[in-house]
C-alpha positions, 0 to 999 in steps of 0.5 A, spaced: 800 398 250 798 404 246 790 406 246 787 408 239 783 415 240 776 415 239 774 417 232 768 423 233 770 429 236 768 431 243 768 438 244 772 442 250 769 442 256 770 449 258 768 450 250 774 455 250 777 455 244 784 458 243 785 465 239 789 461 233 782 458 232 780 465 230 781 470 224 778 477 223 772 476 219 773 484 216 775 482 209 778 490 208 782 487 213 790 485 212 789 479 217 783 477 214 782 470 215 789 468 217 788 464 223 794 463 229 796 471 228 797 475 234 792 480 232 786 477 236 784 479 244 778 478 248 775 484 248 768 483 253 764 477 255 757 476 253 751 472 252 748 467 258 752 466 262 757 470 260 760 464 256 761 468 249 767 471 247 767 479 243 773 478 240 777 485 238 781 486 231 788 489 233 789 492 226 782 493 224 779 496 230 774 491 229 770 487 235 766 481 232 763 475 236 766 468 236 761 465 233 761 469 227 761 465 221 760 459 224 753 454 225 753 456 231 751 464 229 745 467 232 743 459 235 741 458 242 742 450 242 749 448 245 755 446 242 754 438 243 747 438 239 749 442 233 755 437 233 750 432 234 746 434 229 752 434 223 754 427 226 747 424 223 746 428 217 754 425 215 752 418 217 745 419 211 740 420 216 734 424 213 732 431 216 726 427 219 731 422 222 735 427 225 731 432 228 727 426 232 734 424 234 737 429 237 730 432 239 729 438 235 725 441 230 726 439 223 727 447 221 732 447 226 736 441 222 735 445 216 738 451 218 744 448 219 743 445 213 742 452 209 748 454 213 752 449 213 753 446 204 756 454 203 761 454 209 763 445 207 763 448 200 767 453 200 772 448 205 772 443 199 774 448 194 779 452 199 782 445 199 782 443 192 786 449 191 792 447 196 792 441 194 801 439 193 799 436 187 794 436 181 789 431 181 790 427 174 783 424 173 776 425 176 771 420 178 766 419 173 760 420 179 763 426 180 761 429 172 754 427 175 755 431 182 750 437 180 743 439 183 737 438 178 730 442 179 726 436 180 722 433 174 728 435 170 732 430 166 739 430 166 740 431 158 746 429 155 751 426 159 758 426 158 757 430 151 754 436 156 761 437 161 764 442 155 757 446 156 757 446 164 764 449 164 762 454 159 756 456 163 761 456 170 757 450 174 764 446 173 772 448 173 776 444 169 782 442 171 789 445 170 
C-alpha cells in the first residue's frame, strides 16, 4: 500500500539546505540568479550557534548570507515560526489571528507580510513568463485584482482596463 505524503512542508532538520537552493545575488554577476551552478562554496559559518551560512561566489568573488533575500533576512525567529506564520496567513487568518497563534507580536507578521507581497510578486510574474502556453482567457475577478486607496470607489469597471494598462497597473496579454 502506498502512503500519501503530507501536504505541508516540514522544514529539514539540520536546516541545511543544499547549494543548488542558492544563486548569487550580485546582479553584475554572470551566475546571477542561476540556482543549481557550481559557483556556490561555504565560506564561513555565523550567527548563534553557528548555524548560518556565508556562502562565497566563485565568479564574482562576492560572499553573502544564505539568508539574503529571503523572510528570513535580518529575522531572529526560527524557521518553523516564519513558516508557521505564512501557513495561517495562506488559510485567511487576519494579522491579529495569526500573530496570537503563533505567539508573536502583530508587527513581526507585518513584516513578513511587507517582505513577503514583493518577493510572491515577482514569483507570480517570473511564472507567467515561463508559462509553455499562452493563456486565452483571464477571469473577470482578476480585472478587479488591484489595490484601492480606502473611501475611493472603483470607477469605470470594465471600460477602465484599457486606462489601467496605459497607466502600467496591468499588461496585456500576448
Amino acid at each position: 500500500m502506498c502512503k500519501a505524503r503530507p501536504r505541508s512542508y516540514e522544514p529539514p532538520q539540520n536546516s541545511q539546505l543544499p547549494l543548488g537552493f542558492f544563486a548569487c545575488p550580485n546582479p553584475d554577476c554572470e551566475a546571477f540568479n542561476r540556482f543549481g551552478g557550481d559557483n556556490l562554496s561555504v565560506a564561513e559559518h555565523m550567527g548563534k550557534n553557528k548555524a548560518i551560512r556565508r556562502l562565497y561566489c566563485r565568479i564574482c568573488k562576492t560572499r553573502f548570507s544564505e539568508r539574503q533575500g529571503s523572510l528570513m533576512e535580518y529575522s531572529k525567529l526560527p524557521l518553523p515560526a516564519v513558516v508557521r506564520i505564512v501557513k495561517c496567513l495562506g488559510h485567511g487568518c487576519s494579522m491579529e489571528a495569526t500573530a496570537d497563534i503563533c505567539e508573536v507580536d502583530a508587527r513581526t507578521v507585518q513584516r513578513i507580510v511587507d517582505r513577503g507581497g514583493p518577493r510572491s510578486e515577482d514569483f507570480h510574474r517570473l511564472c507567467l513568463e515561463h508559462l509553455q502556453d499562452p493563456l486565452d482567457v483571464v477571469q473577470m475577478d482578476e480585472l478587479h485584482g488591484r489595490v484601492a486607496e480606502k473611501g475611493r470607489e472603483k470607477k469605470g469597471g470594465i471600460r477602465s482596463v484599457g486606462r489601467w494598462v496605459a497607466r502600467g497597473l496591468m499588461q496585456p496579454w500576448r
